[in-house]
C-alpha positions as CSV (number, residue, x, y, z in Angstrom):
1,X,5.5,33.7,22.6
2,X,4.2,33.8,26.2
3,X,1.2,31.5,24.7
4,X,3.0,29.2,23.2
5,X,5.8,28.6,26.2
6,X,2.7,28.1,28.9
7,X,1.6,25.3,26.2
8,X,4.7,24.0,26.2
9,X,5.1,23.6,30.2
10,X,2.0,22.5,30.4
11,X,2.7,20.0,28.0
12,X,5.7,18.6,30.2
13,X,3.7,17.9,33.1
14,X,0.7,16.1,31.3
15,X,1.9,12.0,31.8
16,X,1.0,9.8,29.1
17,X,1.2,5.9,29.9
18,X,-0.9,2.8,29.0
19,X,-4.1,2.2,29.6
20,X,-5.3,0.3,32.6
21,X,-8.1,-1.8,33.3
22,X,-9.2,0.6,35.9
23,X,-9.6,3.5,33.7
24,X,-12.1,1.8,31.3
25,X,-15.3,3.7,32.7
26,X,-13.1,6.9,32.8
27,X,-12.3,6.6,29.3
28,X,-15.7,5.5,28.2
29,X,-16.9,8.8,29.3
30,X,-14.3,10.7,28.1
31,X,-14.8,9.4,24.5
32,X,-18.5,10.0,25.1
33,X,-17.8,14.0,26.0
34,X,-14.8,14.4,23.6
35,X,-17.5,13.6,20.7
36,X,-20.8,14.9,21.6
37,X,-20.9,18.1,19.2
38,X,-18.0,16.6,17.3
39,X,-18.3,17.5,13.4
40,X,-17.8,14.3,12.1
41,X,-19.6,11.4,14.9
42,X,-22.0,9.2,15.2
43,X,-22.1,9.6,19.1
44,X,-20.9,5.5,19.1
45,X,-17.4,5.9,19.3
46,X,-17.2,5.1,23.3
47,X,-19.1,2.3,22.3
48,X,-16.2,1.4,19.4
49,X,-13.6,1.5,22.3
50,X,-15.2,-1.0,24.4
51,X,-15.7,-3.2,21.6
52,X,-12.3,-3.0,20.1
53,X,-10.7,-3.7,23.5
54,X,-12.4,-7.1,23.3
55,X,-11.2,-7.7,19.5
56,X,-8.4,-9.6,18.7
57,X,-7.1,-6.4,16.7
58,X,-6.8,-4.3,19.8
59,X,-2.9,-3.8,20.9
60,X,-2.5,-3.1,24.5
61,X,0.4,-1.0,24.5
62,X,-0.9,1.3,22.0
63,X,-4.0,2.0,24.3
64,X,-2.9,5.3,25.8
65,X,-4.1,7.9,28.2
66,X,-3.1,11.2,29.3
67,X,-3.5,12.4,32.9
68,X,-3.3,15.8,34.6
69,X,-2.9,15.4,37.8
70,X,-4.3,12.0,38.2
71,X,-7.6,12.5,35.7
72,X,-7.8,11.5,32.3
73,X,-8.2,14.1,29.9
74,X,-6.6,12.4,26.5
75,X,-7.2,9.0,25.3
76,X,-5.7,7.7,21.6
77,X,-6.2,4.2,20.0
78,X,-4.8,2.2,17.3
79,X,-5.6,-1.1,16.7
80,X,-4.4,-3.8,13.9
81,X,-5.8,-3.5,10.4
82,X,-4.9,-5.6,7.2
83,X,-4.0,-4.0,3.9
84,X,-3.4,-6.8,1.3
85,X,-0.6,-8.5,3.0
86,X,0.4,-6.2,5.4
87,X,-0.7,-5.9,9.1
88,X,-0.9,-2.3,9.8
89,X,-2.7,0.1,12.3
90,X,-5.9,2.0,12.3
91,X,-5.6,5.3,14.3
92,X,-9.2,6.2,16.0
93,X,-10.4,7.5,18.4
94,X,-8.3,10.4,19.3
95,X,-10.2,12.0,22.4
96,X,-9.3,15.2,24.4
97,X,-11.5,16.6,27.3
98,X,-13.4,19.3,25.6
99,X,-12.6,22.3,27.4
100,X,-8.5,21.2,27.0
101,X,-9.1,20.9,23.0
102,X,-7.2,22.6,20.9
103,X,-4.1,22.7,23.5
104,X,-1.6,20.2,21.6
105,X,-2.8,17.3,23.9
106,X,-3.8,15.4,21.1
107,X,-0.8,16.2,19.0
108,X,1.2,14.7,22.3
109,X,-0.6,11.5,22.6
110,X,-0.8,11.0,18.6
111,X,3.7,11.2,18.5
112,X,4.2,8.9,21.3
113,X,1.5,6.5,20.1
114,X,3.4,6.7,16.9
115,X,7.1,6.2,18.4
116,X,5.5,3.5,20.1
117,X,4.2,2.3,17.1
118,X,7.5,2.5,15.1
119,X,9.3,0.6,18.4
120,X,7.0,-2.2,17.7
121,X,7.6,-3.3,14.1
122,X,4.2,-1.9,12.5
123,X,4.9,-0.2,9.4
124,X,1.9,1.6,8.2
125,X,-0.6,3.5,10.6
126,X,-4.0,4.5,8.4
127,X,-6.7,7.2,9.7
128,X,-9.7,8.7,8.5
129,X,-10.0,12.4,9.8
130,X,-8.7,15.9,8.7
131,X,-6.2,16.3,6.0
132,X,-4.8,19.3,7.2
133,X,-4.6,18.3,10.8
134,X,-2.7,14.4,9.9
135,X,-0.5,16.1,7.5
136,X,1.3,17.7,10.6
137,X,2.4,14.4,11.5
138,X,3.2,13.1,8.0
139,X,0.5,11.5,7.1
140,X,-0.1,11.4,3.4
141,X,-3.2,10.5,0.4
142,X,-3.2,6.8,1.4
143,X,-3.6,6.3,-2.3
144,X,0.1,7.8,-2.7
145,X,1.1,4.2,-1.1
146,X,-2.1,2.4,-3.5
147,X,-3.9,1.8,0.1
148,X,-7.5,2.2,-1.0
149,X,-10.6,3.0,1.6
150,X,-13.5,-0.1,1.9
151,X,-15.8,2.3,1.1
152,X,-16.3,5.7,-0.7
153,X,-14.5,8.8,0.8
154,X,-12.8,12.0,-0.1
155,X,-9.1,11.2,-1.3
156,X,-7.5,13.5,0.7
157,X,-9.3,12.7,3.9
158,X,-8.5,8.6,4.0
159,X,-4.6,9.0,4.9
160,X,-1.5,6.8,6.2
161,X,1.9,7.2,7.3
162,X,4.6,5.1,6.5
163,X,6.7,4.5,9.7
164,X,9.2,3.2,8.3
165,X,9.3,5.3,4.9
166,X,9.0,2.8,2.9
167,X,8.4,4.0,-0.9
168,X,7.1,0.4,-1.1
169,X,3.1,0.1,-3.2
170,X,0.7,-1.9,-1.2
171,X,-1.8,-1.8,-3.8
172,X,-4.8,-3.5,-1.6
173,X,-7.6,-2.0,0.2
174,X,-7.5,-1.4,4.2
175,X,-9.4,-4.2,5.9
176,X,-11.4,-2.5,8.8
177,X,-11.4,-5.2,12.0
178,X,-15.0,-6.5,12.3
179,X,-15.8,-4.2,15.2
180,X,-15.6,-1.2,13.0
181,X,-18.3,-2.6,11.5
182,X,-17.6,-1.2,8.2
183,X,-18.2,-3.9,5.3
184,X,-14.7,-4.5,4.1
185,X,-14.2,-5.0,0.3
């Protein structure tokens, strides 16, 4: 319990807001950190970040940091995707400051991204990651809505939430935006 409540204060006091300009370089190297003995990375994803803030798929408000006492120590993206008709988001990176991992930071930044989301119109959010961690946030077998990966992957691991909780079949593969640089179906 005492755990748990110091998580929970801390929590509170950690401000989440849009990304500026000036942060770029901070966030860059955040990214960088956040990934180097990351399970699953090809040590590019800062490199993803800069190029996605240039694309026309990137979404300004849903650019978000997370600062503790005026340092960046979270950073989450989405940015537009297309699935069949359907302009959706992509969730990547999520990126905590390594020795904060594993503290509910990135839980934090990954519900307001998604209320923010949801505030905006967009009605499907699509990630690539951990089954067991998404599913904490209701993220489902994309294939339950017939949202299919460009590209082969393990079923459970290619996911996507329905912000709106629409039962509605999409039946169309994701379209990755260019920068992603994944060859789209």
């Amino acid at each position: 319990m005492y755990v748990c409540t110091i998580h929970v204060v801390w929590a509170l006091i950690m401000k989440i807001r849009q990304e500026r300009e000036d942060d770029f370089q901070e966030v860059q190297s955040l990214v960088k950190r956040a990934f180097l003995n990351a399970k699953h990375s090809d040590g590019n994803e800062q490199d993803l970040v800069k190029k996605l803030r240039k694309s026309s798929a990137f979404v300004e408000q849903l650019s978000l940091v997370c600062e503790d006492n005026g340092r960046i120590c979270g950073y989450i993206l989405f940015t537009k995707n297309r699935i069949g008709s359907e302009i959706g988001l992509t969730l990547a990176p999520v990126a905590v400051e390594p020795k904060l991992q594993k503290r509910g930071l990135g839980r934090l930044l990954i519900k307001r991204g998604l209320q923010i989301a949801k505030t905006m119109g967009f009605n499907f959010v699509c990630v690539l990651g951990d089954s067991e961690y998404y599913s904490r946030f209701g993220f489902k077998k994309a294939s339950f809505w017939k949202i299919y990966p460009p590209f082969e992957v393990e079923d459970k691991n290619f996911m996507a939430l329905s912000l709106d909780d629409s039962e509605e079949y999409l039946d169309a593969t994701l379209e990755y935006p260019k920068e992603f640089n994944i060859k789209n179906k």
